[in-house]
RODO-2510 file (C-alpha; in nm, 4 decimals, decimal comma):
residues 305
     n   res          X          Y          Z
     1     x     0,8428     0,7310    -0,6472
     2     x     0,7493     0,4764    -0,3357
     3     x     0,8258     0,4325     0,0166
     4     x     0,9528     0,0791    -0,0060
     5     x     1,2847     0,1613    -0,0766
     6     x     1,3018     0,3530     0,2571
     7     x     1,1828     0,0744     0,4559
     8     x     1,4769    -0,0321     0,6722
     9     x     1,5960     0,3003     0,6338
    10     x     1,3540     0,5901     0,7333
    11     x     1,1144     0,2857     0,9223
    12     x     1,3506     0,2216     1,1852
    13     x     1,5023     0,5619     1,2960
    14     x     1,2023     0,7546     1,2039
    15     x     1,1290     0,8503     1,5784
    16     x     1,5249     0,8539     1,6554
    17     x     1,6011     1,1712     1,4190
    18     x     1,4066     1,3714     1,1300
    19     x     1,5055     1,3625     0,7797
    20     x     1,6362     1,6126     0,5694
    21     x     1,3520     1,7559     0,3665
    22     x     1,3800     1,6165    -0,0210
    23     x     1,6886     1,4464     0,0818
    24     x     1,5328     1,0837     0,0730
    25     x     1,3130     1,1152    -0,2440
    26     x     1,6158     1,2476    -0,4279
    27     x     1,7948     0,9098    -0,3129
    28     x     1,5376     0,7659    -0,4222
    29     x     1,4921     0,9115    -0,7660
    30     x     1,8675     0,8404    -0,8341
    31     x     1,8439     0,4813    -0,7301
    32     x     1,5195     0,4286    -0,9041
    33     x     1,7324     0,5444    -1,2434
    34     x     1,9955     0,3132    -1,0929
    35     x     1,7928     0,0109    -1,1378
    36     x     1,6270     0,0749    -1,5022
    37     x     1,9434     0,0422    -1,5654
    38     x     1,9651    -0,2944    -1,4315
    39     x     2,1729    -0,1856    -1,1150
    40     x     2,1357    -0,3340    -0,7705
    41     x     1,8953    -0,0979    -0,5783
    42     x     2,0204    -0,0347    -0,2629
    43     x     2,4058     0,1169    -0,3548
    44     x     2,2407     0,4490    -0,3140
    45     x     2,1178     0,4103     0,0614
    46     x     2,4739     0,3003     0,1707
    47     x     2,3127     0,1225     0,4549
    48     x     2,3252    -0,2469     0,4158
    49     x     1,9436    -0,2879     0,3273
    50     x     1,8317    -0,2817    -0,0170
    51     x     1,5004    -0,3172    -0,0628
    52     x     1,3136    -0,3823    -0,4629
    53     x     1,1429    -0,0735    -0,5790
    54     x     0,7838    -0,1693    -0,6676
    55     x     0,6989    -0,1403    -1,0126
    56     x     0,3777    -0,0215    -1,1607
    57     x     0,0473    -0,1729    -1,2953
    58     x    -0,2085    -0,1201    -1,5893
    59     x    -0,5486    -0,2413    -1,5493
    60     x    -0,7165    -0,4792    -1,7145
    61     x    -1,1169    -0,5889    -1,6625
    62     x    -1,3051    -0,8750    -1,7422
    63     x    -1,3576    -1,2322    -1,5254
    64     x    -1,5193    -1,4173    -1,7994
    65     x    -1,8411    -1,4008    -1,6788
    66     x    -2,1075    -1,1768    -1,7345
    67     x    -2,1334    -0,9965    -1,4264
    68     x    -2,4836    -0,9067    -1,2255
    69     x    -2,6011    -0,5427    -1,1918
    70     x    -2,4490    -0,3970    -0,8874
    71     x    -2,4949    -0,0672    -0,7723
    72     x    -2,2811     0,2189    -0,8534
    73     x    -2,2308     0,4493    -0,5671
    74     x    -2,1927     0,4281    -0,1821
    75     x    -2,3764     0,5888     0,0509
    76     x    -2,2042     0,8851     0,2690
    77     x    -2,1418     0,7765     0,6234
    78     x    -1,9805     1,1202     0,7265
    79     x    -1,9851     1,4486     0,5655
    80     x    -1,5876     1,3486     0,3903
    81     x    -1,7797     1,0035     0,2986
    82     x    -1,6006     0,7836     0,5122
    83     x    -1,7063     0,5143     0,7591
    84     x    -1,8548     0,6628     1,1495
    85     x    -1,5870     0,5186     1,3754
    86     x    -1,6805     0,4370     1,7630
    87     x    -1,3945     0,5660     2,0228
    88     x    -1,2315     0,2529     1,9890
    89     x    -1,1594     0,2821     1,6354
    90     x    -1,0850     0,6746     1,6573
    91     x    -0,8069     0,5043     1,8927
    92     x    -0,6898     0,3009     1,6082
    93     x    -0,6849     0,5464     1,3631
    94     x    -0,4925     0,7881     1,6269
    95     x    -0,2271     0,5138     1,6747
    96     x    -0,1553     0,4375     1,3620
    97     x    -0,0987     0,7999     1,2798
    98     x     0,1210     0,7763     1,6083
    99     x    -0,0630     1,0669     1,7576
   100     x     0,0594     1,2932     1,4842
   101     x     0,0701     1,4083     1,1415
   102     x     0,1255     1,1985     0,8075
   103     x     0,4739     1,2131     0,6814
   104     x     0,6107     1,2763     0,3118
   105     x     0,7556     1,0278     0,0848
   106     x     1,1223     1,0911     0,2690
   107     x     0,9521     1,0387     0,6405
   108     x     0,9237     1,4263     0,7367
   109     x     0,6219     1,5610     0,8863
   110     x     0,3470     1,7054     0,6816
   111     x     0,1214     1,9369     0,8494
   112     x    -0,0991     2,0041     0,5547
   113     x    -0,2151     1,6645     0,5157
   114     x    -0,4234     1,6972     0,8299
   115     x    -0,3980     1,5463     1,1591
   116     x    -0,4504     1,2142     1,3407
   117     x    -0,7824     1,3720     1,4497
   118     x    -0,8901     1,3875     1,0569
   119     x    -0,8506     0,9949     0,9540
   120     x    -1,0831     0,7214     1,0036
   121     x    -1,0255     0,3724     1,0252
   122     x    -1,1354     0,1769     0,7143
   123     x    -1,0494    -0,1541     0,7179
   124     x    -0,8184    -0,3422     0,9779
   125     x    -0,6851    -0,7455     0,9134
   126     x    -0,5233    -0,9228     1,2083
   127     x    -0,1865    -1,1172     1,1472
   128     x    -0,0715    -1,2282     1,4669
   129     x    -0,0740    -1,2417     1,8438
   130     x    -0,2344    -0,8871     1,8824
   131     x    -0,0707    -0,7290     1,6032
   132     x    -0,2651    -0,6049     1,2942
   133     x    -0,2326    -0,4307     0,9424
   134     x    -0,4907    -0,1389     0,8619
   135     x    -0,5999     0,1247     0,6760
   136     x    -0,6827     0,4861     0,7787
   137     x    -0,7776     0,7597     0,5496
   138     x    -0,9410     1,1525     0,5393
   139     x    -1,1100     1,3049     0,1939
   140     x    -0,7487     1,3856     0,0508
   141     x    -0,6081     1,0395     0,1393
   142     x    -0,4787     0,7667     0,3164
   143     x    -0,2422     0,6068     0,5687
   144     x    -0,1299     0,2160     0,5752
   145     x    -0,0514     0,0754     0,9042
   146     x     0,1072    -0,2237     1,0721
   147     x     0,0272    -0,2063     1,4205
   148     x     0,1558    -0,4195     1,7171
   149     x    -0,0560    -0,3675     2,0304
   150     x     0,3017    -0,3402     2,2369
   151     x     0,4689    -0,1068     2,0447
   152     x     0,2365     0,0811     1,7737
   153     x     0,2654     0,2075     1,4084
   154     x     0,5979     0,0311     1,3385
   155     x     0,5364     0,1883     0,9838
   156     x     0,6389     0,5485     0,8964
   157     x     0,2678     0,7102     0,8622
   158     x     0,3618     0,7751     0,4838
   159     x     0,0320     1,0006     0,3407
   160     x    -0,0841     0,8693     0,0058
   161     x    -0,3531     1,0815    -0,2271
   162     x    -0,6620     0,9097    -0,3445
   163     x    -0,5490     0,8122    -0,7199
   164     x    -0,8421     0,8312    -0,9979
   165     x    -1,0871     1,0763    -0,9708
   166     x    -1,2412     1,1517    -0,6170
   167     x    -1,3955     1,4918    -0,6538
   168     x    -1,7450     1,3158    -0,7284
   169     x    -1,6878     1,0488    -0,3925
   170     x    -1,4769     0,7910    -0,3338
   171     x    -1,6457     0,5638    -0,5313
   172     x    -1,6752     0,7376    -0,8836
   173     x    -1,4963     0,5018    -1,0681
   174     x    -1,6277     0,2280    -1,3255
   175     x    -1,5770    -0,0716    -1,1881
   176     x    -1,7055    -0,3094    -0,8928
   177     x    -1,3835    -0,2558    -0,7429
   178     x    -1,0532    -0,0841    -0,7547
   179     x    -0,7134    -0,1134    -0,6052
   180     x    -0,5517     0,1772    -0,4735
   181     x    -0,2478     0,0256    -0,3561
   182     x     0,0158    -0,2698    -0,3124
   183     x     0,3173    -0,1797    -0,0709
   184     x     0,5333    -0,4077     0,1190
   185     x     0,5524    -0,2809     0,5035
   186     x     0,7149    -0,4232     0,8050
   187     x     0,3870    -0,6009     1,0297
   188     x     0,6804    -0,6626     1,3142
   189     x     0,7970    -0,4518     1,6188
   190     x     1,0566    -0,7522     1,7054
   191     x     1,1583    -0,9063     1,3552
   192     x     1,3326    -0,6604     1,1330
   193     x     1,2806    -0,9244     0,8480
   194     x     0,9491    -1,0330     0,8652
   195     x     0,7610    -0,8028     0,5592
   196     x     0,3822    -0,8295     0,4488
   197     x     0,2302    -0,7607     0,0852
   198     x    -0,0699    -0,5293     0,1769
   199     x    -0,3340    -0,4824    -0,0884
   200     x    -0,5743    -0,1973    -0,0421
   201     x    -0,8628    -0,1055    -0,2751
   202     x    -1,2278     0,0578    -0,2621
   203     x    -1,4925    -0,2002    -0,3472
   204     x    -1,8924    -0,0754    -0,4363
   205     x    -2,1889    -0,2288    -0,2991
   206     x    -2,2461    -0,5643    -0,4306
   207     x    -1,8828    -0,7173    -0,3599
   208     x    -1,9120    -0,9018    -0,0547
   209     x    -1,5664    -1,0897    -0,1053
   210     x    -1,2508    -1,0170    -0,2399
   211     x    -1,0159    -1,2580    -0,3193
   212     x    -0,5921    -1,2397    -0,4060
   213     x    -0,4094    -1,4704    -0,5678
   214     x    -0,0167    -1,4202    -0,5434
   215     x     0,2355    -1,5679    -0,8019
   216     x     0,3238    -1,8143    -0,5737
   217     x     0,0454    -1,9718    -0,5510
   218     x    -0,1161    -1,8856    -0,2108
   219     x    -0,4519    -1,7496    -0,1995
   220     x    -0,5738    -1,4415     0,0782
   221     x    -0,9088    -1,3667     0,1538
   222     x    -0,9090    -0,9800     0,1701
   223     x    -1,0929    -0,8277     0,4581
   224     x    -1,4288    -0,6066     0,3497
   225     x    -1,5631    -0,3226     0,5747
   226     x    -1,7149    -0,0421     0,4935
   227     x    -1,6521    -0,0432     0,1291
   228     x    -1,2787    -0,0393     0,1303
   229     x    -1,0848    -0,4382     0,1508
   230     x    -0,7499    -0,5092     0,2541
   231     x    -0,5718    -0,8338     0,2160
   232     x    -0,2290    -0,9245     0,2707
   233     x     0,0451    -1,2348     0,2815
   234     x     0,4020    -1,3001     0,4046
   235     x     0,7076    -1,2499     0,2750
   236     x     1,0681    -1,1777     0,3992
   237     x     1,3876    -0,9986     0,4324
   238     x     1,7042    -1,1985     0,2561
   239     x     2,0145    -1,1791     0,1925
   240     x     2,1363    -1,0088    -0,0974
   241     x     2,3472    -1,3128    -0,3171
   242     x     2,6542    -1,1053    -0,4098
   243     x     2,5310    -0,9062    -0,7083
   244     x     2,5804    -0,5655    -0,7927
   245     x     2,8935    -0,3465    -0,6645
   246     x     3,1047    -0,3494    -0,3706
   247     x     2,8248    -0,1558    -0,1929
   248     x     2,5467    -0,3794    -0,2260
   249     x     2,7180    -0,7033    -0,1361
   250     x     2,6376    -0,8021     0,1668
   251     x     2,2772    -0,5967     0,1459
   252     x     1,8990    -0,6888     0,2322
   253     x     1,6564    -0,6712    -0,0207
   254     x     1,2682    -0,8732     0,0030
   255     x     1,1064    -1,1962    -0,1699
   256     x     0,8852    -1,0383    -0,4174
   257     x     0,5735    -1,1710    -0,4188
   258     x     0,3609    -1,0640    -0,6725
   259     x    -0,0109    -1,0448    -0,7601
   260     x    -0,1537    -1,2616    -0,9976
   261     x    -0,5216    -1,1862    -0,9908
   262     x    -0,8135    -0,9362    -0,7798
   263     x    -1,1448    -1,1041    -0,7639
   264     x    -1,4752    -0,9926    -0,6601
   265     x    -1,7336    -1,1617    -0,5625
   266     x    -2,1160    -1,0756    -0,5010
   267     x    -2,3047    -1,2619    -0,1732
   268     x    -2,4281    -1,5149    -0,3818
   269     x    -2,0501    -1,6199    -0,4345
   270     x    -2,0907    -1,5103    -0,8177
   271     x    -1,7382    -1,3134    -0,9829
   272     x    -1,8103    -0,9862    -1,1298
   273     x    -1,4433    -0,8410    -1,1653
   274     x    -1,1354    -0,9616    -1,2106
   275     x    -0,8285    -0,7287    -1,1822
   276     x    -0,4645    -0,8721    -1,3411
   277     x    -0,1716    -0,7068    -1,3944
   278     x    -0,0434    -0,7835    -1,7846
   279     x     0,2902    -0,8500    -1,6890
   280     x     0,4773    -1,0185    -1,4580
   281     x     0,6661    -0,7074    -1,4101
   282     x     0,4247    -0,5036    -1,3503
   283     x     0,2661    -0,7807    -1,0493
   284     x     0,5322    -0,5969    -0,7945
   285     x     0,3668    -0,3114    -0,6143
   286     x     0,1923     0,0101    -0,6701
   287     x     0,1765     0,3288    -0,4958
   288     x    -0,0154     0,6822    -0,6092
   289     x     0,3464     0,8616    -0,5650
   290     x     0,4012     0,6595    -0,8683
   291     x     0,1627     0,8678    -1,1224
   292     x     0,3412     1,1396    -1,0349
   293     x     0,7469     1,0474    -1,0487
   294     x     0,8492     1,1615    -1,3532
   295     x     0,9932     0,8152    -1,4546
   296     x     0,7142     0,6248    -1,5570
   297     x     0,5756     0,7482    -1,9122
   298     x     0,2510     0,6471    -1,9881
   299     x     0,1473     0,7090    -1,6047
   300     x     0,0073     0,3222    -1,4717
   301     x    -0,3542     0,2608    -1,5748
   302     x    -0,4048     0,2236    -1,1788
   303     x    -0,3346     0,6045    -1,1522
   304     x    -0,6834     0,6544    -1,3730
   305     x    -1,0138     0,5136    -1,3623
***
């Protein structure tokens, strides 16, 4: 079960009150069963915002070409095997876990997961005028960030576990690259209806560039650092076109945009994976809550290496 469906909900009043523990991820449960039954998502908040629940992925390989020899692991940069960060980017990290701990999937603080003082910034993408999207993570996991400089994590610091197999390092898996996640998150202190699509993954040595392309034709040039890439692109809050019960009339609920294709590229400009979806379906999000929900039997290929 994801975050996204919390998004106006738990994003907004997060610092204003504290959720009951379990109460939103059993809302969330119900509505999910709500919708694969073709209901409109969103009568179960009872809030006016309704926002899609992403669905899952399976993995499929292969680019068409025969891909060059890359190597297979990534050197450790710290004892947990994540990047050195200066002060400055200890600062980032700290921010975006708003000088706390990680919350649950229903927004309440969780202790156990560590502290700010335990992440590391991986990755970080600029979208506009100061404000940025990012990535922060320990050993068990990590935290996805939209950050304005003004007013900073505007995102509930929701904790997600590494999926696949991390015992061995971060970079055990098989191929060039994998993606760990696709969430929608608000990159806006001061518009409530501006959304991204952030894609996160872990990329080996070898894949200098990697490229999304979106359903809709747009293209995004992921930001590499450190072996981990993010990339991201637009999309927006709208109104809900009278469909579903009395409740959800009148609702919120996001443009989907969906991915299309993952691409990785060596230095030389040479592809040597390509990652689809094999639906359109399945093109709308993934999160690691999701291999564990209950709901979704197989588990997504994305939960597996």
């Amino acid at each position: 079960m994801t975050d996204d469906m919390l998004k106006d909900a738990l994003g907004r009043i997060a610092d204003r009150a504290e959720p009951v523990d379990g109460l939103a991820e059993r809302a969330l449960r119900a509505a999910d069963r709500r919708r694969r039954t073709r209901a409109t998502a969103g009568a179960a908040l009872a809030l006016a915002v309704a926002v899609a629940v992403p669905v899952t992925f399976t993995q499929a390989t292969g680019s068409g070409e025969k891909a060059p020899a890359l190597n297979t692991t990534r050197p450790d940069k710290t004892s947990q095997g994540l990047p050195e960060n200066s002060p400055e980017e200890l600062n980032t990290a700290r921010r975006c876990l708003r000088n706390g701990v990680p919350r649950g999937m229903g927004g309440e603080h969780r202790p156990e997961y560590g502290s700010a003082s335990d992440f590391r910034l991986l990755v970080k993408s600029p979208v506009d005028k100061g404000d940025y999207l990012a990535e922060v993570a320990s050993e068990a996991g990590f935290v996805l960030c939209a950050t304005s400089e003004r007013a900073g994590n505007v995102e509930v610091p929701i904790f997600h576990a590494w999926p696949g197999r991390t015992s061995g390092g971060l970079w055990t898996f098989g191929a060039p690259f994998r993606v760990d996640a696709i969430r929608q998150v608000s990159p806006s202190a001061w518009d409530a209806y501006a959304l991204s699509v952030v894609l996160v993954g872990r990329a080996k040595p070898g894949v200098a560039r990697v490229r999304i392309a979106w359903e809709n034709g747009r293209t995004s040039e992921a930001t590499v650092d450190n072996g981990f890439f993010l990339g991201h692109t637009p999309t927006k809050v709208v109104p809900t076109k009278g469909e579903g019960d009395a409740m959800s009339r009148g609702a919120m609920s996001p443009v989907t945009i969906r991915v299309a294709t993952v691409t990785g590229y060596d230095s030389a400009g040479r592809a040597v994976h390509t990652w689809r979806p094999e639906s359109k379906g399945e093109a709308g999000g993934f999160a690691p809550a999701d291999c564990h929900d209950g709901l979704t039997n197989p588990p997504p290929s994305l939960c597996s290496d």
